[in-house]
PQR file of N, CA, C, O and H, with PARSE charges and radii, in Angstrom:
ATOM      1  N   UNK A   1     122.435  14.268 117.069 -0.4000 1.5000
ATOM      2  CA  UNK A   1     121.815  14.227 118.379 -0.0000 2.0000
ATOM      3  C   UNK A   1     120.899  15.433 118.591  0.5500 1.7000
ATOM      4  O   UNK A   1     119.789  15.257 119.092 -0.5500 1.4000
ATOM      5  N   UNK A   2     121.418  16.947 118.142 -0.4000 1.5000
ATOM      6  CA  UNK A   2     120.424  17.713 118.818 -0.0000 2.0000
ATOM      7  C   UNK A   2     119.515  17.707 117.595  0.5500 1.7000
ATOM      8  O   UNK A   2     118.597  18.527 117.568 -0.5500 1.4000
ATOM      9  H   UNK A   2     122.320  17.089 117.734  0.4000 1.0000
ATOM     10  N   UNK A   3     119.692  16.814 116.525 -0.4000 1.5000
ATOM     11  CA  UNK A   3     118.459  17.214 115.421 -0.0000 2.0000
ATOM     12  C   UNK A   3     117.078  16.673 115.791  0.5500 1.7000
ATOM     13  O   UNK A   3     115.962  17.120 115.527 -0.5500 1.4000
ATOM     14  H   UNK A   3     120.437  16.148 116.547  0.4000 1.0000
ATOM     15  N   UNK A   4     117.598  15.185 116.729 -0.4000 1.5000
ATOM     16  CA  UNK A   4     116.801  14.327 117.162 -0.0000 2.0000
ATOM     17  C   UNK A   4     116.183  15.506 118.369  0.5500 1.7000
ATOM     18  O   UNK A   4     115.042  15.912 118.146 -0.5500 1.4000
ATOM     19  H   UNK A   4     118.505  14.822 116.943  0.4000 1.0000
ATOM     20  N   UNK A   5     116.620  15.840 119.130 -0.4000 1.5000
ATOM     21  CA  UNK A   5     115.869  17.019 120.349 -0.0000 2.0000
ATOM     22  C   UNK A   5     114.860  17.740 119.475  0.5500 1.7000
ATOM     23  O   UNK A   5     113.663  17.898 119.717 -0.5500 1.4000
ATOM     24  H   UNK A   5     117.546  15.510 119.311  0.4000 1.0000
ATOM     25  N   UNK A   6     115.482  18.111 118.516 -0.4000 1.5000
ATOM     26  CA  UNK A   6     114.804  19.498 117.961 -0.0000 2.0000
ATOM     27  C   UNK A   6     113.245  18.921 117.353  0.5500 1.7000
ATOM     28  O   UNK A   6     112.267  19.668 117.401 -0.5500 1.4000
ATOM     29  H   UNK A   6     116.454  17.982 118.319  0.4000 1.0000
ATOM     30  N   UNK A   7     113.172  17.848 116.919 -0.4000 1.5000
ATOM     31  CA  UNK A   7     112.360  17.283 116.392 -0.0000 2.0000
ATOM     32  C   UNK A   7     111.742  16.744 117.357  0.5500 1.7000
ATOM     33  O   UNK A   7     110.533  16.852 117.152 -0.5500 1.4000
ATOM     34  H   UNK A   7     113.966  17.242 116.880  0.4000 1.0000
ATOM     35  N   UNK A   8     111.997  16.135 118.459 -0.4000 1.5000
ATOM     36  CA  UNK A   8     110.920  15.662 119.827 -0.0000 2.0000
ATOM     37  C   UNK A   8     110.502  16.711 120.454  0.5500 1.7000
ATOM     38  O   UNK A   8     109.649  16.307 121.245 -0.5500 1.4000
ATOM     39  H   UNK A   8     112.979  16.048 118.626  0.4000 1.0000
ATOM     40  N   UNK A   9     110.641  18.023 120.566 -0.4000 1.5000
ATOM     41  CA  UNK A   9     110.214  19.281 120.914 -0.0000 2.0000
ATOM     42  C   UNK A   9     109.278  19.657 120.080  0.5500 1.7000
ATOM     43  O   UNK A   9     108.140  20.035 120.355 -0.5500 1.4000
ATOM     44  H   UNK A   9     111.334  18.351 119.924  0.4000 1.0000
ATOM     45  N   UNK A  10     110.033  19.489 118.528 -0.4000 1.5000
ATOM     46  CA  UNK A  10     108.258  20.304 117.798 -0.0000 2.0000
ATOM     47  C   UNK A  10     107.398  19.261 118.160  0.5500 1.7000
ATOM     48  O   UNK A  10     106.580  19.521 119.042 -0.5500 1.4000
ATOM     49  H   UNK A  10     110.958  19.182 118.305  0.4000 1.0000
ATOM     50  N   UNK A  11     107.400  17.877 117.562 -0.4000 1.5000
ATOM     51  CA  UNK A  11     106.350  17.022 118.383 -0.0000 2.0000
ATOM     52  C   UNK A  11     105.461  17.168 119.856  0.5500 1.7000
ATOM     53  O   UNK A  11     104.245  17.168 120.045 -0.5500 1.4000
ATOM     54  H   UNK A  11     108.064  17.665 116.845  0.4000 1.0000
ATOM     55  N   UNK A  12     106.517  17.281 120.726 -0.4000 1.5000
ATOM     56  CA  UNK A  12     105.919  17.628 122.305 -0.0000 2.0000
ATOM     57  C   UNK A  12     105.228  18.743 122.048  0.5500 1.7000
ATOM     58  O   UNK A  12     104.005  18.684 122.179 -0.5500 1.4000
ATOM     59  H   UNK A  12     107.506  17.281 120.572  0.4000 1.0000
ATOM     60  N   UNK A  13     105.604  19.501 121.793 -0.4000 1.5000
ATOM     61  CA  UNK A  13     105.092  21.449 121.131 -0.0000 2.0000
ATOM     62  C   UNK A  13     103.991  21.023 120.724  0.5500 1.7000
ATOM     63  O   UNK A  13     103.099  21.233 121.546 -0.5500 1.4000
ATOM     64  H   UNK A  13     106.597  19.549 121.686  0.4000 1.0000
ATOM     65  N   UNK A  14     103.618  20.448 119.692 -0.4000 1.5000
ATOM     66  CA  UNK A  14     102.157  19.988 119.022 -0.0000 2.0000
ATOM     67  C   UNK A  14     101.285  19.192 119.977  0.5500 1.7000
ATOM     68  O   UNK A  14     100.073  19.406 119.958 -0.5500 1.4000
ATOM     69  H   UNK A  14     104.343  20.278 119.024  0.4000 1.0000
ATOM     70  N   UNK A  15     101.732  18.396 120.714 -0.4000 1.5000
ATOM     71  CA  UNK A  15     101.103  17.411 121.653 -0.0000 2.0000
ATOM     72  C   UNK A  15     100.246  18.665 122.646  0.5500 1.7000
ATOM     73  O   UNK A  15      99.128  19.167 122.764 -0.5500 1.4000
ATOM     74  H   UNK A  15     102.717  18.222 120.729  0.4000 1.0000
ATOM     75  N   UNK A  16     101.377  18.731 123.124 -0.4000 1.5000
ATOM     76  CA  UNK A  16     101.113  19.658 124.704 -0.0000 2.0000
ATOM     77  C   UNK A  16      99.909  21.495 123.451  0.5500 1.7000
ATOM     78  O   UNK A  16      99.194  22.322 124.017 -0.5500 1.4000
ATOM     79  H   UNK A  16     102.285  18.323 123.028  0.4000 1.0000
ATOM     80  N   UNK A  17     100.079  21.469 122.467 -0.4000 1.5000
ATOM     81  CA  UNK A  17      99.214  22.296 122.250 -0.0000 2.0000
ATOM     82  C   UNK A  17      97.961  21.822 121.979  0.5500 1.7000
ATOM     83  O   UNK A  17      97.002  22.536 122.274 -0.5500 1.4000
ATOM     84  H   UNK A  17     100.660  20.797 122.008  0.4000 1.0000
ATOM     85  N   UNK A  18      97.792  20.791 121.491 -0.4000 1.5000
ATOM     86  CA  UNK A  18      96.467  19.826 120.859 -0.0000 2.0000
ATOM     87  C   UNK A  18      95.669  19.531 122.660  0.5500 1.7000
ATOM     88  O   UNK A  18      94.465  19.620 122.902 -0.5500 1.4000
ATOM     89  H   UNK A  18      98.570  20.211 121.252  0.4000 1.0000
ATOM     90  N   UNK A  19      96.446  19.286 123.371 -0.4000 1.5000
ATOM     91  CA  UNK A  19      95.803  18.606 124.233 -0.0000 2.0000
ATOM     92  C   UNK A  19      95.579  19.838 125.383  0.5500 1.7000
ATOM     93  O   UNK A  19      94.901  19.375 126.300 -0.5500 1.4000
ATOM     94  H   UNK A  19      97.424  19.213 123.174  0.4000 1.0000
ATOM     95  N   UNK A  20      95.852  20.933 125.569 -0.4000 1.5000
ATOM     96  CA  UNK A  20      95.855  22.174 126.467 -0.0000 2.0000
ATOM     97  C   UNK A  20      95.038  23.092 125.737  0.5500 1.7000
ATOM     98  O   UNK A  20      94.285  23.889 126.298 -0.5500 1.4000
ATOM     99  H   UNK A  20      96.403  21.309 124.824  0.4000 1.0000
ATOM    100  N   UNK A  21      95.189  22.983 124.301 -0.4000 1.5000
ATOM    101  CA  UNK A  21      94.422  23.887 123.659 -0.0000 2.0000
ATOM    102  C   UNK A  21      95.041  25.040 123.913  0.5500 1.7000
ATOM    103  O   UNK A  21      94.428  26.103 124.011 -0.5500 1.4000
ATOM    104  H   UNK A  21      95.800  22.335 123.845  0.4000 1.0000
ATOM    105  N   UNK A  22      96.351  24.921 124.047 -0.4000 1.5000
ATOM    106  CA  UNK A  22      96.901  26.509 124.278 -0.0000 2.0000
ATOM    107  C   UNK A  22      98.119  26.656 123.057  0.5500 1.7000
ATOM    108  O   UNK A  22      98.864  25.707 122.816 -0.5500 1.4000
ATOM    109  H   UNK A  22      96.850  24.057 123.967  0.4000 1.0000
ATOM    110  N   UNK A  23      98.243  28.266 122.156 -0.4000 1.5000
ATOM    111  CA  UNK A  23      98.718  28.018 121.429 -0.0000 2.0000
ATOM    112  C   UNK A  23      99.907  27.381 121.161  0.5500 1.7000
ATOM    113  O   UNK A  23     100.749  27.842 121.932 -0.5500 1.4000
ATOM    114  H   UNK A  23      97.637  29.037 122.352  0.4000 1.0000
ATOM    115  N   UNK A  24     100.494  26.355 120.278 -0.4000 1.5000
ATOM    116  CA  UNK A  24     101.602  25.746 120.301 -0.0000 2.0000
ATOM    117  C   UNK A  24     102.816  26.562 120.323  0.5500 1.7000
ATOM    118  O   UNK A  24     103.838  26.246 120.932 -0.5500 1.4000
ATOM    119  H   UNK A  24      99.811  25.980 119.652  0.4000 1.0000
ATOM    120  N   UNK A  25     102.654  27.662 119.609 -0.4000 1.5000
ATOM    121  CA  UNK A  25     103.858  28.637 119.820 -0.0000 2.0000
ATOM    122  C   UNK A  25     104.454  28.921 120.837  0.5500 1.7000
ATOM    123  O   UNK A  25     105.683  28.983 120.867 -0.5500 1.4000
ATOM    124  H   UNK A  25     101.823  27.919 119.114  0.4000 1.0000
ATOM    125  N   UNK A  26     103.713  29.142 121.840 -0.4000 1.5000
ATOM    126  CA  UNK A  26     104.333  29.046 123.216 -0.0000 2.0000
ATOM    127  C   UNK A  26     105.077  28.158 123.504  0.5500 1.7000
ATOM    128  O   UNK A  26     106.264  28.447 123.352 -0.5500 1.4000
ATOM    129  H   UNK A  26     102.715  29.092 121.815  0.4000 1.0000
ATOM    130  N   UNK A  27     104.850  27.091 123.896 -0.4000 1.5000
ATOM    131  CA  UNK A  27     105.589  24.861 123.921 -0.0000 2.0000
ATOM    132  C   UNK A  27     106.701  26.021 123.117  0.5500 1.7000
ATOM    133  O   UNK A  27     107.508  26.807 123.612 -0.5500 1.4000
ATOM    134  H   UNK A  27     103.886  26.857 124.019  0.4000 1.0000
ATOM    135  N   UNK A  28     106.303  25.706 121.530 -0.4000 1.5000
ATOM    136  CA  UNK A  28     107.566  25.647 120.720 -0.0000 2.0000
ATOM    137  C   UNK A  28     108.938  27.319 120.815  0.5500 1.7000
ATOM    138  O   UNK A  28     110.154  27.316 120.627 -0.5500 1.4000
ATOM    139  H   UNK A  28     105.647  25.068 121.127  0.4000 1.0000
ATOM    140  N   UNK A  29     108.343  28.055 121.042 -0.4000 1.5000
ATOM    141  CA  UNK A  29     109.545  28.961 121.973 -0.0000 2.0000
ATOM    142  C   UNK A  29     110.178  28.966 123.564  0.5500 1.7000
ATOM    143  O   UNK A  29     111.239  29.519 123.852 -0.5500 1.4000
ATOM    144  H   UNK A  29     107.354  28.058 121.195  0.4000 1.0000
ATOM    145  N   UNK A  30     109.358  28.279 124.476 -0.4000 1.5000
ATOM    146  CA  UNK A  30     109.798  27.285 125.228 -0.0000 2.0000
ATOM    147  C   UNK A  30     111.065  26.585 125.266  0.5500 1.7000
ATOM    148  O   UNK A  30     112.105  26.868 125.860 -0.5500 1.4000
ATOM    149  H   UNK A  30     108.496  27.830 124.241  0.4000 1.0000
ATOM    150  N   UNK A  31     110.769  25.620 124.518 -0.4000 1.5000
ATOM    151  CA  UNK A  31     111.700  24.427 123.805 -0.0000 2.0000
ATOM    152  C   UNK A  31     112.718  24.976 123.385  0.5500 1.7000
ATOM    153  O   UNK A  31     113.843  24.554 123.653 -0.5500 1.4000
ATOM    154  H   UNK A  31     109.923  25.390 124.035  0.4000 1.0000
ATOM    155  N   UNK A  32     112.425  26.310 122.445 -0.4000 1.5000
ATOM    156  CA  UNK A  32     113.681  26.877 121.798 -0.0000 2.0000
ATOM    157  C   UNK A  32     114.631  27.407 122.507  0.5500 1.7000
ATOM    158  O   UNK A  32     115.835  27.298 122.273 -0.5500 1.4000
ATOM    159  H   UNK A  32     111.511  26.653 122.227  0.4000 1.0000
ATOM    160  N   UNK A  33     114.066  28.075 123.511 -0.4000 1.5000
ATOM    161  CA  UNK A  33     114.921  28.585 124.797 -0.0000 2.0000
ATOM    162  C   UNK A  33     115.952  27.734 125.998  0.5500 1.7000
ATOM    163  O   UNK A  33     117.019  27.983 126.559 -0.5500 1.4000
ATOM    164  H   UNK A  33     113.088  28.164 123.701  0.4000 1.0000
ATOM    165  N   UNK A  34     114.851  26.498 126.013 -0.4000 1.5000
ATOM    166  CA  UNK A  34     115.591  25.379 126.578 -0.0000 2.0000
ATOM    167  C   UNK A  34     116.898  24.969 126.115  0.5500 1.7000
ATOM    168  O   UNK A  34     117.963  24.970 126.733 -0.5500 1.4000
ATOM    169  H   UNK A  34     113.984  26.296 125.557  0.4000 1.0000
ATOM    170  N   UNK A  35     116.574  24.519 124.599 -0.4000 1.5000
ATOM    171  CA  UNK A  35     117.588  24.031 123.959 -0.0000 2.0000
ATOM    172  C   UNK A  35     118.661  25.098 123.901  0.5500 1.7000
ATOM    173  O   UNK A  35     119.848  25.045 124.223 -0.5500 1.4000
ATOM    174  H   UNK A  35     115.709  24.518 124.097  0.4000 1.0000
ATOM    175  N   UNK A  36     118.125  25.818 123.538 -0.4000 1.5000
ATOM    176  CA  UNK A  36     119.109  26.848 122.920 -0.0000 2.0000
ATOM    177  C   UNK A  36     120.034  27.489 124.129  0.5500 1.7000
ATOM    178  O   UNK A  36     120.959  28.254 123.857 -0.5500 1.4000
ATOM    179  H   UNK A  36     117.161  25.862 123.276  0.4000 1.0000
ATOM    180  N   UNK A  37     119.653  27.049 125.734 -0.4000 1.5000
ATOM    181  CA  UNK A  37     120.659  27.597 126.643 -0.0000 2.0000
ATOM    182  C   UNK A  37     121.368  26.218 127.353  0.5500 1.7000
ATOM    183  O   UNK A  37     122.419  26.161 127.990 -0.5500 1.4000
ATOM    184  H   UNK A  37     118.902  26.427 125.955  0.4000 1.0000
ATOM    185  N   UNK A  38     120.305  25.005 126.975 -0.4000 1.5000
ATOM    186  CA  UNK A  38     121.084  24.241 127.906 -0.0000 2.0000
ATOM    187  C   UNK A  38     121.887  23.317 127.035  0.5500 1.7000
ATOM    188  O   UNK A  38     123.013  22.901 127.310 -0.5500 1.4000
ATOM    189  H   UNK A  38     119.450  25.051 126.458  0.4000 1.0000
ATOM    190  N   UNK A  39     121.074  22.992 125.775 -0.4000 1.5000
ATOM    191  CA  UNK A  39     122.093  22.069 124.966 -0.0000 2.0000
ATOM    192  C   UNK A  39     123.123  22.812 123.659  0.5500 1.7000
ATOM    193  O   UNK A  39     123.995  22.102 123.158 -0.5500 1.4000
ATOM    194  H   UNK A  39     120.160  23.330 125.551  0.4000 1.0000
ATOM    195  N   UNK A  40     122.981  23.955 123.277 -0.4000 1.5000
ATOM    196  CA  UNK A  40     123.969  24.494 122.714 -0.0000 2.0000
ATOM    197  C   UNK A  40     124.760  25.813 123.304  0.5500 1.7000
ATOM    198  O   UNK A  40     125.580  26.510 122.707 -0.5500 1.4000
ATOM    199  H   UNK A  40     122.273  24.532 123.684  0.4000 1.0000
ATOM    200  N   UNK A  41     124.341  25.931 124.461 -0.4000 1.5000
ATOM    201  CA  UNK A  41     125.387  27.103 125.417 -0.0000 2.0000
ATOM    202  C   UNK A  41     125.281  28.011 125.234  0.5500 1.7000
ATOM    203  O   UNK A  41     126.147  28.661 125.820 -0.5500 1.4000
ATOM    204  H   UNK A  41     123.675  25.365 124.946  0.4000 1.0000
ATOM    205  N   UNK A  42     123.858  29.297 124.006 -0.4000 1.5000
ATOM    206  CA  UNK A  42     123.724  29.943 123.793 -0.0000 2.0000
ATOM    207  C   UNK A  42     123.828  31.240 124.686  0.5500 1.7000
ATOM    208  O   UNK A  42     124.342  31.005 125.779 -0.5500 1.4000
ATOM    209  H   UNK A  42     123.155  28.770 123.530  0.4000 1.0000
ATOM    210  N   UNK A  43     123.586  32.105 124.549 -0.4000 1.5000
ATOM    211  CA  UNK A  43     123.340  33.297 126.091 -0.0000 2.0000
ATOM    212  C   UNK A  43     121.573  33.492 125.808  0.5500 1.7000
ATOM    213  O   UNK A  43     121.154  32.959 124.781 -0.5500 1.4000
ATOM    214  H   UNK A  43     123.169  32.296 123.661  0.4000 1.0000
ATOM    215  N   UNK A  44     120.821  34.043 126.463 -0.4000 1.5000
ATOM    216  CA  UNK A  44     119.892  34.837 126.366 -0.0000 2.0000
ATOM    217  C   UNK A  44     119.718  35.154 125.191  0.5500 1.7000
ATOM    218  O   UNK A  44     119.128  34.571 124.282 -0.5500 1.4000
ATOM    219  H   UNK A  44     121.161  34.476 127.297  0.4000 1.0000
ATOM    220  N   UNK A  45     120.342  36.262 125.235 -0.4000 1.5000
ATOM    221  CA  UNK A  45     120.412  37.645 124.386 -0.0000 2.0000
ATOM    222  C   UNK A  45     120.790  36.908 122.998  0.5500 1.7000
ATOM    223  O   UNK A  45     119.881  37.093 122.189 -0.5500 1.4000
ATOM    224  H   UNK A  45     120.822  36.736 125.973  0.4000 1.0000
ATOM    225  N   UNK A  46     121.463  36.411 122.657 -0.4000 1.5000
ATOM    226  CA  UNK A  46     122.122  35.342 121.535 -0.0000 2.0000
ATOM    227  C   UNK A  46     120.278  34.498 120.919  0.5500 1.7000
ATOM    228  O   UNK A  46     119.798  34.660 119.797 -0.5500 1.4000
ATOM    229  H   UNK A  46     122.201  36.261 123.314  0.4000 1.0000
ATOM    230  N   UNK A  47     119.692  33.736 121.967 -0.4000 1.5000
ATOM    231  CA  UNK A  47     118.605  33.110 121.284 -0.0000 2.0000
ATOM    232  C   UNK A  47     117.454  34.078 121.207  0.5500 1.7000
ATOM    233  O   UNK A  47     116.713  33.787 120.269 -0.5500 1.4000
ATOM    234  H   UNK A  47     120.082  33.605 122.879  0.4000 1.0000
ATOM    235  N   UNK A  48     116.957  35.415 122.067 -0.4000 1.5000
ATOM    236  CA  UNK A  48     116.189  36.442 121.675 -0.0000 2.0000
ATOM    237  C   UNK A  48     116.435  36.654 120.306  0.5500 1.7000
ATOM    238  O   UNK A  48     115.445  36.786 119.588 -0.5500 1.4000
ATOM    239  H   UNK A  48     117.559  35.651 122.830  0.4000 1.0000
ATOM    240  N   UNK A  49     117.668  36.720 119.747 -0.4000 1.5000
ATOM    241  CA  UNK A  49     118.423  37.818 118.751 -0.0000 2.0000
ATOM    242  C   UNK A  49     117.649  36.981 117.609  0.5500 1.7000
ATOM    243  O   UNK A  49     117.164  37.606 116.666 -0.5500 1.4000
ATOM    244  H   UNK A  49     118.473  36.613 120.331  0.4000 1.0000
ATOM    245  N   UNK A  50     117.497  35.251 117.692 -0.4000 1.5000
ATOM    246  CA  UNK A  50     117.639  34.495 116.602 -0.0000 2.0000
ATOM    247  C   UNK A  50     115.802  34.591 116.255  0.5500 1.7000
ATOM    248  O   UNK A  50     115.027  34.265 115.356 -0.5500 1.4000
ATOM    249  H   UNK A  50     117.891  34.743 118.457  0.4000 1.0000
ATOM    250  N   UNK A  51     115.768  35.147 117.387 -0.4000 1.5000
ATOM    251  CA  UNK A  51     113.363  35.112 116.946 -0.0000 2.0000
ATOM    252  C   UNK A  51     112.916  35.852 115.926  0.5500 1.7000
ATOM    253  O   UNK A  51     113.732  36.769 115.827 -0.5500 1.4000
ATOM    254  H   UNK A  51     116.398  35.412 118.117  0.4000 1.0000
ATOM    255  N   UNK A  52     112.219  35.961 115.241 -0.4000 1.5000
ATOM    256  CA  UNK A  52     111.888  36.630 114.475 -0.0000 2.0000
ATOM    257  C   UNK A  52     110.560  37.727 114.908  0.5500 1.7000
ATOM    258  O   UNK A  52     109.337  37.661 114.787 -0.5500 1.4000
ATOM    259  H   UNK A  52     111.557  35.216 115.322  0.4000 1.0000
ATOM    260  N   UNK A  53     111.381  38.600 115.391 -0.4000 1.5000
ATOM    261  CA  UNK A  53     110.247  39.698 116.003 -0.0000 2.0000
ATOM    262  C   UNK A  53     109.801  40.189 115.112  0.5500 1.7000
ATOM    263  O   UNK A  53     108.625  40.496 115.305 -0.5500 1.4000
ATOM    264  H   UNK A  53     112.374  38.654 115.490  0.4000 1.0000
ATOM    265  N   UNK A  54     110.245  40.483 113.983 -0.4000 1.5000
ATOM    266  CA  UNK A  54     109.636  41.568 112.884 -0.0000 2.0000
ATOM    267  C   UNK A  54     108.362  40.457 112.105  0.5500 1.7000
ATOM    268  O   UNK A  54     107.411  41.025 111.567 -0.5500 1.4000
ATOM    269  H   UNK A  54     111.201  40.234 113.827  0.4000 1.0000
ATOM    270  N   UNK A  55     108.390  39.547 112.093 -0.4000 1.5000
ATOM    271  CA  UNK A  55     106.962  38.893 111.932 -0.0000 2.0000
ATOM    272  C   UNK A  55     105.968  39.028 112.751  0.5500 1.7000
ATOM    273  O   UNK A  55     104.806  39.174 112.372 -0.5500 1.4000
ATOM    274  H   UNK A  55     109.162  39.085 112.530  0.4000 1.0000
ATOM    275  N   UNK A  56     106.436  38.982 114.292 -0.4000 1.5000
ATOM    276  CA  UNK A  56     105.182  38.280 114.956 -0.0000 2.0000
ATOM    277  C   UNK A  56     104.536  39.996 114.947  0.5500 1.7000
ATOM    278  O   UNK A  56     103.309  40.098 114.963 -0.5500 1.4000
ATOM    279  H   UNK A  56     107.380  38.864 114.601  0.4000 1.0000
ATOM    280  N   UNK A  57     105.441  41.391 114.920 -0.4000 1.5000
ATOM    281  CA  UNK A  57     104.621  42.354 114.724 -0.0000 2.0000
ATOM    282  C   UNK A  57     104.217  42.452 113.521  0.5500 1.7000
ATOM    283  O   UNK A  57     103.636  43.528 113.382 -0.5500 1.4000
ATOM    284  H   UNK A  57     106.437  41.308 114.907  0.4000 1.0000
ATOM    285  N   UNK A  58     104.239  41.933 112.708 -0.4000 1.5000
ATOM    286  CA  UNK A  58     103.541  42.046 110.918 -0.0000 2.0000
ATOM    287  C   UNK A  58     101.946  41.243 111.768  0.5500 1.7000
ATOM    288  O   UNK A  58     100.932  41.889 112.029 -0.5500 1.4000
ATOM    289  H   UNK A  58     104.712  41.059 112.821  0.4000 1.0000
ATOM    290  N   UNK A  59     102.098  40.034 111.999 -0.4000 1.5000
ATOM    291  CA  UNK A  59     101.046  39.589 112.767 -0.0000 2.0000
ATOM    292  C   UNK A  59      99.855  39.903 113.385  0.5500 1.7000
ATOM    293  O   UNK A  59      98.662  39.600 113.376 -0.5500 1.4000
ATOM    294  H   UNK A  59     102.922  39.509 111.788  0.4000 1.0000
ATOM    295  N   UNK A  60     100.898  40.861 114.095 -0.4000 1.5000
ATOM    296  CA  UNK A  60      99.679  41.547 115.575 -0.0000 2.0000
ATOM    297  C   UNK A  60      99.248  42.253 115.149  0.5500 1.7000
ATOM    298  O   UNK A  60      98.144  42.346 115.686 -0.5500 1.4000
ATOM    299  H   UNK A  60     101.867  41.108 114.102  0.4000 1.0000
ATOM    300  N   UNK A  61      99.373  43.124 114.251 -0.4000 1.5000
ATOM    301  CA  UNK A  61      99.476  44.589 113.303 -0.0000 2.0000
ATOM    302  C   UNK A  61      98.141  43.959 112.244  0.5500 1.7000
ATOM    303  O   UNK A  61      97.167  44.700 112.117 -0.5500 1.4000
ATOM    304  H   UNK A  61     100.270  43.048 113.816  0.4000 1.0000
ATOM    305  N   UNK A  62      98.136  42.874 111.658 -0.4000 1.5000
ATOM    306  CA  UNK A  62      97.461  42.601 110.770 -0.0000 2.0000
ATOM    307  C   UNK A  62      96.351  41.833 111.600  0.5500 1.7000
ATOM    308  O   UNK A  62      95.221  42.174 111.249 -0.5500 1.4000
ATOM    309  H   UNK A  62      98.927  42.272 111.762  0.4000 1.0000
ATOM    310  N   UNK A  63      96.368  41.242 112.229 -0.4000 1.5000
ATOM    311  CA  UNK A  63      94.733  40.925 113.550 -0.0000 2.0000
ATOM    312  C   UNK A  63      94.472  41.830 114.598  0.5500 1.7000
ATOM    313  O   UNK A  63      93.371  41.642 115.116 -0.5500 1.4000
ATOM    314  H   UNK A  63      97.285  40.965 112.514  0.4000 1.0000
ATOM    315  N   UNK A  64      95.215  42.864 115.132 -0.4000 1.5000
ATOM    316  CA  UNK A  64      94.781  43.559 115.830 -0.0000 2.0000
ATOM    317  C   UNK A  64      93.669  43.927 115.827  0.5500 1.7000
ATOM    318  O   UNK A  64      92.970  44.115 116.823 -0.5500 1.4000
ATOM    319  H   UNK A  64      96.110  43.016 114.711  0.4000 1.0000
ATOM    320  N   UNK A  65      93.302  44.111 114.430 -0.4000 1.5000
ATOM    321  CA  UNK A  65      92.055  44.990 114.363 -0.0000 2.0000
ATOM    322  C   UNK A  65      90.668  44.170 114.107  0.5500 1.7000
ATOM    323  O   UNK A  65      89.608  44.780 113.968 -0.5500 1.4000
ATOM    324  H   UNK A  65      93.871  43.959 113.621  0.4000 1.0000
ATOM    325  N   UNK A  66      90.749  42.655 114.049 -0.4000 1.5000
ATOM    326  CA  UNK A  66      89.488  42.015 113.994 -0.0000 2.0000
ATOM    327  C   UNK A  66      89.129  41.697 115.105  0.5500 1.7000
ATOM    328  O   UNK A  66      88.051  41.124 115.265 -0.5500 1.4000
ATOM    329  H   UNK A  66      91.610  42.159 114.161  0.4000 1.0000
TER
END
């Protein structure tokens, strides 16, 4: 059941980014937050923990400067 969620979210995530033109990442951490507090009972702090911050600063760090 929640594999089926998880998978109509990245979909919606792609939709709602294609058609807003706003980046999908947003939708898709959204979604993750949703799910992750209302359908598996997570805390906050518990689905922050699971993001991968140390990429998205490899990221910013590496376009910052163009």
């Amino acid at each position: 059941m929640i594999s089926l969620i998880v998978v109509l979210a990245i979909v919606i995530s792609i939709a709602l980014g294609y058609k807003t033109k706003i980046n999908t990442g947003f939708f898709a951490i959204s979604f993750a937050y949703i799910i992750g507090c209302f359908f598996l009972d997570l805390k906050t702090g518990e689905i922050i923990n699971m993001w991968p911050i140390k990429i998205f600063f490899v990221i910013f760090a590496c376009f910052a400067f163009l």
